[in-house]
N, CA and C of each residue as an Amber inpcrd file, in Angstrom:
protein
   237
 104.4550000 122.3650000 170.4480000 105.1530000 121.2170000 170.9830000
 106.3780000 120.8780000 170.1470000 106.1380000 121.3020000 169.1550000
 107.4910000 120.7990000 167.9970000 108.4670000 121.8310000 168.1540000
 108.5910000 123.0980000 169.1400000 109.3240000 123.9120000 169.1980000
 110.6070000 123.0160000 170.4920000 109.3150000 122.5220000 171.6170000
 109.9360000 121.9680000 172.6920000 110.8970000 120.4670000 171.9860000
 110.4480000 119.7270000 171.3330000 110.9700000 118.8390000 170.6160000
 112.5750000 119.0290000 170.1910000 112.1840000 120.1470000 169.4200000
 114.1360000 120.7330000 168.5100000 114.5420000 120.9430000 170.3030000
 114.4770000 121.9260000 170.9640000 114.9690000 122.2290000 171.7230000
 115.7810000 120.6960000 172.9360000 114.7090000 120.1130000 172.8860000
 114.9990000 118.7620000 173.6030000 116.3470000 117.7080000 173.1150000
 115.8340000 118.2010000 171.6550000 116.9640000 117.6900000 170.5720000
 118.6000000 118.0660000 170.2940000 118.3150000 119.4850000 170.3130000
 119.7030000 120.3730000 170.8360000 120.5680000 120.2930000 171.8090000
 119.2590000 119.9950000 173.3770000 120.3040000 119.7210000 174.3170000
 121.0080000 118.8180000 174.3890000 120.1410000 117.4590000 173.6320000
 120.3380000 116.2800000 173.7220000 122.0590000 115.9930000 173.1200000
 121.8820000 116.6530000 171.0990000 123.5110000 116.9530000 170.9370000
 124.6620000 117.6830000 171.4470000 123.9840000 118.7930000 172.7970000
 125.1480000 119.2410000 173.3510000 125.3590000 118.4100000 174.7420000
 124.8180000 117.5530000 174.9280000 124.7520000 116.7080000 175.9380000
 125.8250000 115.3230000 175.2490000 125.5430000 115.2290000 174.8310000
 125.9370000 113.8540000 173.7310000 127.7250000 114.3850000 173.5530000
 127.9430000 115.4090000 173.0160000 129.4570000 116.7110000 172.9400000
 129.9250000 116.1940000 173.8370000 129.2490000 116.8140000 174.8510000
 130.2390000 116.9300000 176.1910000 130.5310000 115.4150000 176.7000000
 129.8370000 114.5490000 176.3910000 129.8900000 113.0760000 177.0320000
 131.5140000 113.2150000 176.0510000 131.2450000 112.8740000 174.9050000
 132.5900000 112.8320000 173.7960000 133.4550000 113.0300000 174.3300000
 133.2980000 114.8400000 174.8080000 134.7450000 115.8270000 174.8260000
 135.4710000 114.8690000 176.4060000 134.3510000 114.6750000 176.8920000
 135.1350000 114.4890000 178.3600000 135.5080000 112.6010000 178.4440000
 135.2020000 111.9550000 177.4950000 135.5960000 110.4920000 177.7050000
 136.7190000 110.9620000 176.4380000 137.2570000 111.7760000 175.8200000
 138.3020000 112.1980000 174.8200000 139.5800000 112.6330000 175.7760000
 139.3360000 113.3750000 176.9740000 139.7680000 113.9950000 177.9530000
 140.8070000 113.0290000 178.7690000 139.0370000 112.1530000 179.1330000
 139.5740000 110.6160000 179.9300000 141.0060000 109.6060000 179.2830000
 140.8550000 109.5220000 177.6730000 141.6770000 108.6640000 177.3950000
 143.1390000 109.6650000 176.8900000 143.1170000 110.8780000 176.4180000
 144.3430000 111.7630000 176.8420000 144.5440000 111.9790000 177.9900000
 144.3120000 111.9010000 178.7250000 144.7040000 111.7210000 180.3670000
 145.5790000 110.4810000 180.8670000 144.8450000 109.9360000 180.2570000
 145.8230000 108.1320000 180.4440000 146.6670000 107.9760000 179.4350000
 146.9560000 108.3180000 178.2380000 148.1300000 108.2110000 177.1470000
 148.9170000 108.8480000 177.9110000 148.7520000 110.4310000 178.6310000
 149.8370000 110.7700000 179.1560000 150.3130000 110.7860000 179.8600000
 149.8370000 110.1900000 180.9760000 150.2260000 109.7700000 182.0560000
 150.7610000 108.3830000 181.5580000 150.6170000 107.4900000 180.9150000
 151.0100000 106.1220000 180.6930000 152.3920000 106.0690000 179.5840000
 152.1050000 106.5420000 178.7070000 152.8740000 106.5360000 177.4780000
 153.6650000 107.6900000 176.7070000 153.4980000 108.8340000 177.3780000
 154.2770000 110.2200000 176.9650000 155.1330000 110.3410000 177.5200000
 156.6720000 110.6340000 177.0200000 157.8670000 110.6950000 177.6290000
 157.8250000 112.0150000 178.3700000 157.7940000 112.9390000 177.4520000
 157.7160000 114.5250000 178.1310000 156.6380000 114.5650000 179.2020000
 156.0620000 114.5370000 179.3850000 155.0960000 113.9850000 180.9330000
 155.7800000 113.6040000 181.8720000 155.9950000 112.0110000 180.9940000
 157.3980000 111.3560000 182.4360000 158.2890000 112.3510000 182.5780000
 159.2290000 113.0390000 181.7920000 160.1450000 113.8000000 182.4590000
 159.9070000 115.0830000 183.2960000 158.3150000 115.5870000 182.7160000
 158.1240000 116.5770000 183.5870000 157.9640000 116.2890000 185.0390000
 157.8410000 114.9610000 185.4890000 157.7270000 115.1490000 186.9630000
 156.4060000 115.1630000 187.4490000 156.5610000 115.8650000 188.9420000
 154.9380000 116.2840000 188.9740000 154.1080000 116.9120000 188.3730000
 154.6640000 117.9680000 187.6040000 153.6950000 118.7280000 186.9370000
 153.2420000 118.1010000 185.4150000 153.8180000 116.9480000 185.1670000
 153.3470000 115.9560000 184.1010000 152.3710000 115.2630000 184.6690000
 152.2820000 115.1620000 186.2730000 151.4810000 113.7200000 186.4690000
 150.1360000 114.7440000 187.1380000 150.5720000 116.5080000 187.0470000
 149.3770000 116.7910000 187.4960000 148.5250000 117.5030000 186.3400000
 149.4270000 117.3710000 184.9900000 148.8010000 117.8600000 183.7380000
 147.7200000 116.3700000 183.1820000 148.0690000 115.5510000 183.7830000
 147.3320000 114.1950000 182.8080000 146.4330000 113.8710000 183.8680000
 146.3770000 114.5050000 185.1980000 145.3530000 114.0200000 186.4080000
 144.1470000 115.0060000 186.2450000 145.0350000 116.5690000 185.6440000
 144.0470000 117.3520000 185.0400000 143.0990000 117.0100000 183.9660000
 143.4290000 116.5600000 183.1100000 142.8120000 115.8930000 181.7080000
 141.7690000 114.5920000 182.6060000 142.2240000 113.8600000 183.3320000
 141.1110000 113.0330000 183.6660000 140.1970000 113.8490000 184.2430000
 140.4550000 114.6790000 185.3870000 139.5350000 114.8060000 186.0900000
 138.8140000 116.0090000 185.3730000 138.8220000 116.7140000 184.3810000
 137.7890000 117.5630000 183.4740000 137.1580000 116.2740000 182.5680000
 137.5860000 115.3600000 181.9730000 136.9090000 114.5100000 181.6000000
 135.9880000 114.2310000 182.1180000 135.9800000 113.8260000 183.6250000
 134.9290000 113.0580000 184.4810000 134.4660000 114.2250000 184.4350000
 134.3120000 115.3250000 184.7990000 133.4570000 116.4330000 185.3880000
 132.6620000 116.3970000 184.1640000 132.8150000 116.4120000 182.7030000
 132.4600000 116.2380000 181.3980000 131.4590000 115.0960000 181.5550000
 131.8610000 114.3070000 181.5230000 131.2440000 113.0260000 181.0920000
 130.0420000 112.1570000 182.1230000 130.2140000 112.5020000 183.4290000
 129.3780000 111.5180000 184.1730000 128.2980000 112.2460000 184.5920000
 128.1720000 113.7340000 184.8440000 126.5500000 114.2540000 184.9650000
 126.4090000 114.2690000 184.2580000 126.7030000 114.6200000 182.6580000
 125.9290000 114.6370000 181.4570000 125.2680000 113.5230000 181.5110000
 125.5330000 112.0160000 181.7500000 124.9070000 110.8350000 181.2940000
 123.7930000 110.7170000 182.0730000 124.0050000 111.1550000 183.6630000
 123.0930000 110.9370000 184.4540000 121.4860000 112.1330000 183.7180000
 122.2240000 113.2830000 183.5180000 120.9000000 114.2720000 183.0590000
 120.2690000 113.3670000 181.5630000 120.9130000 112.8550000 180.9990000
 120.9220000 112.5810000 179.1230000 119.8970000 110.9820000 179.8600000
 120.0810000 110.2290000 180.5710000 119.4280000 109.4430000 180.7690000
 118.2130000 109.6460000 181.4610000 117.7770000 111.1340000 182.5470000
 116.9180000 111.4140000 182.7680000 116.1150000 112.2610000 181.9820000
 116.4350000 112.8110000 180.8830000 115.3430000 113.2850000 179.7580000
 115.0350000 112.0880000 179.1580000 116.1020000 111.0140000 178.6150000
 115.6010000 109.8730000 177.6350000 114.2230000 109.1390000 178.9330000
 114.4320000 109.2170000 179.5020000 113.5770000 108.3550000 180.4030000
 111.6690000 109.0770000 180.4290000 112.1810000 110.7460000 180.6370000
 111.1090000 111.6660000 180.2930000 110.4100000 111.2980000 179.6290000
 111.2900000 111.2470000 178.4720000 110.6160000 111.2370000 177.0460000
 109.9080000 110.0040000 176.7620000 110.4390000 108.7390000 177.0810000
 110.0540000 107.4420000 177.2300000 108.7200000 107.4260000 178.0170000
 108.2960000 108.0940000 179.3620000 107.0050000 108.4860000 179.9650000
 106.3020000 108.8870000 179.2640000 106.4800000 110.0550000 178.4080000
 105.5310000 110.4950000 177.9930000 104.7130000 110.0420000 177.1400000
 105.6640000 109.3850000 175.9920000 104.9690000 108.7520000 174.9830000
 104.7310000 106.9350000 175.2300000
């Protein structure tokens, strides 16, 4: 059981990563779209480089929480 434990634990910090990487994503997405000149001057392809950065963020960040809250919940059952 203490093997399943680490393992639970592992996913948990690469679960936890990806929440990071992709709410890191989220708020470089909005600096550059909001506050980067070279963005503004690029045009569309500035406003579709910082729409990119959000939307890998979200893809990052919002199933991870939903899975990361359904193991914590697991785990909460069990014991």
């Amino acid at each position: 059981m203490s093997g399943s434990q680490v393992t639970d634990q592992k996913l948990i910090l690469i679960l936890k990563t990806c929440i990071s990487i992709g709410l890191c994503l989220i708020i470089l997405g909005i600096y550059l779209h909001n506050f980067n000149a070279t963005v503004h001057a690029m045009g569309v392809q500035g406003i579709v480089i910082s729409a990119m950065c959000v939307a890998f963020g979200m893809v990052l960040s919002l199933p991870t929480k939903m899975y990361l809250t359904f193991i914590l919940v697991k785990r909460e059952s069990e014991h």
